[in-house]
N, CA, C and O of each residue as an XYZ file, in Angstrom:
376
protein
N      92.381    103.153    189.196
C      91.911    104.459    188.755
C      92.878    105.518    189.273
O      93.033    105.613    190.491
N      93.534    106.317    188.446
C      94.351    107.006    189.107
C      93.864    108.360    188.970
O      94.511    109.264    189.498
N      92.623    108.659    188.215
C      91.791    109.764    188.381
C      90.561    109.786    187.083
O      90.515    109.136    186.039
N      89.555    110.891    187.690
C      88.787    110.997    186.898
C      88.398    112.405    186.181
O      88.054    113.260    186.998
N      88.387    112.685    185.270
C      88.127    114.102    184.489
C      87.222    113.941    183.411
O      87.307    114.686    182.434
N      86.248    112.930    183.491
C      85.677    112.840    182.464
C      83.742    113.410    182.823
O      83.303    114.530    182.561
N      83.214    112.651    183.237
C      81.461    112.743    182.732
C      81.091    112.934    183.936
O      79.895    113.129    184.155
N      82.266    112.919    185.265
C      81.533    113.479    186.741
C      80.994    112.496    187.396
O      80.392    112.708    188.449
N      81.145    111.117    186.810
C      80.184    109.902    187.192
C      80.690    109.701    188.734
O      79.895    109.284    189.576
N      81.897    109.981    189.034
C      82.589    109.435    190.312
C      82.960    111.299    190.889
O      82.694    112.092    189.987
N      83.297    111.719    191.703
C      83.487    112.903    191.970
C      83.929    113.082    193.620
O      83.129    112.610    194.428
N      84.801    113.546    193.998
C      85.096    113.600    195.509
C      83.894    114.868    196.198
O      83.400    115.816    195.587
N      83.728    114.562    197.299
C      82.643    115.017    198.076
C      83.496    116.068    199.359
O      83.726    117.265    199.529
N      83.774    114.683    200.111
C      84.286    115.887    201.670
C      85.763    116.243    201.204
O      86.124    116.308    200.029
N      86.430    116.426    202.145
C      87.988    117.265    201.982
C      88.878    115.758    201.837
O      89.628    115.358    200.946
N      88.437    115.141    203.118
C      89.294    113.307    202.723
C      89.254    113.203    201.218
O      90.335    113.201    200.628
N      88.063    113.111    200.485
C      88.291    112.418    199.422
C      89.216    113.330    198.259
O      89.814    112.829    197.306
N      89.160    114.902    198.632
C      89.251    116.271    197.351
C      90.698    115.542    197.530
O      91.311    115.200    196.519
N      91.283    115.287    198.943
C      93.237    115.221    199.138
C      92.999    114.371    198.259
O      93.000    114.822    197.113
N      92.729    112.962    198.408
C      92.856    111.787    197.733
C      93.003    111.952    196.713
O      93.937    111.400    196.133
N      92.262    112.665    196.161
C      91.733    112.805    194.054
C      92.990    113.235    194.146
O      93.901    112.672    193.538
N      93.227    114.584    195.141
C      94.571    115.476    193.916
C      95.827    114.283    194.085
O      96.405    114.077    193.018
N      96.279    113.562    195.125
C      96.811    112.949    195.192
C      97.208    111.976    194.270
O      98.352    111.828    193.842
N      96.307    111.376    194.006
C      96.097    110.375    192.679
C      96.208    110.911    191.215
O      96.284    110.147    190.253
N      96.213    112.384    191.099
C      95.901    112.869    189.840
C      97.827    113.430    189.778
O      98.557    113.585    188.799
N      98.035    113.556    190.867
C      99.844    114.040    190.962
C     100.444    112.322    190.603
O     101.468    112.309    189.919
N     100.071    111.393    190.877
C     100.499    109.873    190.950
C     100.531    110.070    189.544
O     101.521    109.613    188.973
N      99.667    110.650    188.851
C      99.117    109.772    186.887
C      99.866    110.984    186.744
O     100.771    110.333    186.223
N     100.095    111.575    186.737
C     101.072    112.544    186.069
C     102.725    112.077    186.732
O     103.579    111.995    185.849
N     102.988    111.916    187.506
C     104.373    111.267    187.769
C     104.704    110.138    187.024
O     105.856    110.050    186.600
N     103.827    109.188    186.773
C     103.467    107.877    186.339
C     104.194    108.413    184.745
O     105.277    107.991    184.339
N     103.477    109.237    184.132
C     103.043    109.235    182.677
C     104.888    110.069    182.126
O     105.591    110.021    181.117
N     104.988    110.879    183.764
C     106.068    111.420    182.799
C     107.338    110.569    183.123
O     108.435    110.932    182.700
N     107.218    109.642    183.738
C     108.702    108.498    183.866
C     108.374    107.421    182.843
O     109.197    106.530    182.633
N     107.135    107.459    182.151
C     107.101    106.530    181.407
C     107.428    107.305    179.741
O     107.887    106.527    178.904
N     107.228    108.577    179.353
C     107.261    109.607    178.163
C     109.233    109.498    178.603
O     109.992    108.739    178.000
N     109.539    110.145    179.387
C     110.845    109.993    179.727
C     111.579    108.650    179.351
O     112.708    108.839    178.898
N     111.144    107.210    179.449
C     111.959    105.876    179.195
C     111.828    106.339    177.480
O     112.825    106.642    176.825
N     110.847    106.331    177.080
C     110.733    106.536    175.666
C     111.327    107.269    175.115
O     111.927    106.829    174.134
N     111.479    108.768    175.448
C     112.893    109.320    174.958
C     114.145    108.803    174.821
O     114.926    108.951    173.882
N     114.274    108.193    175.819
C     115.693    107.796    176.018
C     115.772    106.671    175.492
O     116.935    106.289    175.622
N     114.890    105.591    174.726
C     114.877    104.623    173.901
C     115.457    105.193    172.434
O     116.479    105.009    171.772
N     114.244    105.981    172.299
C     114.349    106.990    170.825
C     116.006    107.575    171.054
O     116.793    107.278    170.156
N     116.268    107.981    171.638
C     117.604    109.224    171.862
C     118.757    107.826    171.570
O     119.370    107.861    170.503
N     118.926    107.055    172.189
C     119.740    105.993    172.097
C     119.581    105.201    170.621
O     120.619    105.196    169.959
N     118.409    104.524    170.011
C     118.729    104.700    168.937
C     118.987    105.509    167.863
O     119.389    104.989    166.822
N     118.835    106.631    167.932
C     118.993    107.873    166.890
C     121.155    107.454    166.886
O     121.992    107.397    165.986
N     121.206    107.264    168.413
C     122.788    107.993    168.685
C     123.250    106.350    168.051
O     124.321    106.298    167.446
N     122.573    105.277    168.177
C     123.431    104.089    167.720
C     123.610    104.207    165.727
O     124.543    104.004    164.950
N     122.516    104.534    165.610
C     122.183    104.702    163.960
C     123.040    105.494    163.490
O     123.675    105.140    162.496
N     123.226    106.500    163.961
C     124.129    107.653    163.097
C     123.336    108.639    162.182
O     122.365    108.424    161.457
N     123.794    109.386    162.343
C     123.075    110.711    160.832
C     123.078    110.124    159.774
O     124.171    109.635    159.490
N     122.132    109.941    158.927
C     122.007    109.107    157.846
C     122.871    110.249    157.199
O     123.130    111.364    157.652
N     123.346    109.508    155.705
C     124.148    110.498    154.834
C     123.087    111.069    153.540
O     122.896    110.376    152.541
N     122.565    112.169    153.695
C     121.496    112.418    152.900
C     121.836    113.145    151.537
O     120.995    113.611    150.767
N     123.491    113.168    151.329
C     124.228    113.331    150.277
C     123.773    112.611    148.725
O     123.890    113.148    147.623
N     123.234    111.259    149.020
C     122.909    110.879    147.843
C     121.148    111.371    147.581
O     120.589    111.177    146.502
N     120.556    111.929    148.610
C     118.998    112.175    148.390
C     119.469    113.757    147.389
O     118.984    114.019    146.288
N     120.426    114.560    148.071
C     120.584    115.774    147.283
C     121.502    115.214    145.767
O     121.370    115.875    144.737
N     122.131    114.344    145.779
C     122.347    113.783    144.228
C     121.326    113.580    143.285
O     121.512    113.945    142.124
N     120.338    113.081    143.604
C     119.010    112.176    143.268
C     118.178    113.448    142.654
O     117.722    113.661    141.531
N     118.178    114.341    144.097
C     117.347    115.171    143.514
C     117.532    116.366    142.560
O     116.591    116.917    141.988
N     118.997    116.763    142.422
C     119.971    117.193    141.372
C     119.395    116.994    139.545
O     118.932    117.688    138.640
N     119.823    115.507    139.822
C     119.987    114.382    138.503
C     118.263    114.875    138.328
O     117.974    115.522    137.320
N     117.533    114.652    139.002
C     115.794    114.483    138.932
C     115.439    116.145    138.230
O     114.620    116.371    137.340
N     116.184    117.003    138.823
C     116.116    118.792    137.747
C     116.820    118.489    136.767
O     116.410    119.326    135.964
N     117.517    117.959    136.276
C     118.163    118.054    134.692
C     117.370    117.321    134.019
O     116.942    117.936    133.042
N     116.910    116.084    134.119
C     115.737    115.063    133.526
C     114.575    116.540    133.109
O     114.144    116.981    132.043
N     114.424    116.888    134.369
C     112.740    117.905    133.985
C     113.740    119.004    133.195
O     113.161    120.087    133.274
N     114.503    119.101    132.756
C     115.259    120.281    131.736
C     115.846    119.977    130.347
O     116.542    120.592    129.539
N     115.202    118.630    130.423
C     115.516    117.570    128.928
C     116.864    117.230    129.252
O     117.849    117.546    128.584
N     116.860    116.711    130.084
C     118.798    116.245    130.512
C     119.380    117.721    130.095
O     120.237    117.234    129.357
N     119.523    118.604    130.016
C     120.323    119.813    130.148
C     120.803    120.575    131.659
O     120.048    121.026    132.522
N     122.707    120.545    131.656
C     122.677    120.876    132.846
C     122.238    122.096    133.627
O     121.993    123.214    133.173
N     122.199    121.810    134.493
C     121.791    123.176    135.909
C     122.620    123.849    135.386
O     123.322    123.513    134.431
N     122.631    125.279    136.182
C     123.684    126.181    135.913
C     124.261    126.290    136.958
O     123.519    126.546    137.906
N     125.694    126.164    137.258
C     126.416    126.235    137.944
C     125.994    126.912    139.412
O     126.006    126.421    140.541
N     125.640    128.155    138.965
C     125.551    129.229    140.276
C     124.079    128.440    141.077
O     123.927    128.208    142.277
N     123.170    128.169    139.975
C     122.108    127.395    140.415
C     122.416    126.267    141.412
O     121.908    126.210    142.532
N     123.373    125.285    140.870
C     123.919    123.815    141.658
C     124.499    124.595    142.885
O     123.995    124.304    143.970
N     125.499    125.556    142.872
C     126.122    125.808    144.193
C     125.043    126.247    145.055
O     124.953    125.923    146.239
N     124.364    126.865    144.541
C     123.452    127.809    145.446
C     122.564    126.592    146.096
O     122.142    126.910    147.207
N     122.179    125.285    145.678
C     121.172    124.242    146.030
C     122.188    123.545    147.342
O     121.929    123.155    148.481
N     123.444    123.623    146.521
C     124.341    122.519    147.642
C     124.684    123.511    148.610
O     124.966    123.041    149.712
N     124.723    124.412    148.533
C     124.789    125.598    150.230
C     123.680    125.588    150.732
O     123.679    125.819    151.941
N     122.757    125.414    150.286
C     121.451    125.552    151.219
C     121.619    124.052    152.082
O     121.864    123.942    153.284
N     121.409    122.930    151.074
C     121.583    122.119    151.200
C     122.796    121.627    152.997
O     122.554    121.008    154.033
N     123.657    122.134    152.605
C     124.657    121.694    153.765
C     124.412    122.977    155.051
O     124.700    122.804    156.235
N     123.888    124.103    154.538
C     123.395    124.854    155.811
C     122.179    123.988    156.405
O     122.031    123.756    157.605
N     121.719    123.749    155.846
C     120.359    123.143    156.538
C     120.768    121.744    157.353
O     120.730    121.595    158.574
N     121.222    120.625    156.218
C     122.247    119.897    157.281
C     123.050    119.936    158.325
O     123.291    118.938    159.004
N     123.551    121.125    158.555
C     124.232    121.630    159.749
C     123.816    121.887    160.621
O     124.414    121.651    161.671
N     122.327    122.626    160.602
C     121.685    123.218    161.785
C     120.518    122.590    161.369
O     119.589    123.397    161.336
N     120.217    121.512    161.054
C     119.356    120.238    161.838
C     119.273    120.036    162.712
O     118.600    119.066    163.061
């Protein structure tokens, strides 16, 4: 038991036991954040082995997918640039 905060069933009484509780309640919080911490650094390490996916063909896809809804007729130019600048700003500051 590394503490209790729930229904009061268990509860410290004299000052011995109040140290103890906080004691134990600093333990589950040390505990929890070296264990949230390994997990980052699992996650962080695979992100860095994987690589930035190339999401170049999702903005192709979804290009091709507006001319279909326009009866296959193309975008308009200023339209396409204006999608692929957003597009690579947003990629950038991801």
């Amino acid at each position: 038991m590394l503490s209790t905060v729930g229904y009061g069933d268990l509860y410290p009484i004299s000052n011995l036991e109040m140290i103890i509780a906080v004691v134990c309640m600093m333990i589950g919080v040390a505990v929890f954040s070296v264990v949230m911490n390994q997990v980052s650094q699992i996650l962080e390490k695979n992100q860095r082995e994987m690589g930035d996916p190339d999401r170049r063909k999702e903005l192709d896809y979804w290009l091709l997918c507006l001319q279909r809804f326009k009866d296959r007729q193309p975008l308009a130019k200023s339209l396409q640039l204006s999608i692929e600048s957003d597009f690579n700003f947003f990629q950038s500051n991801n």
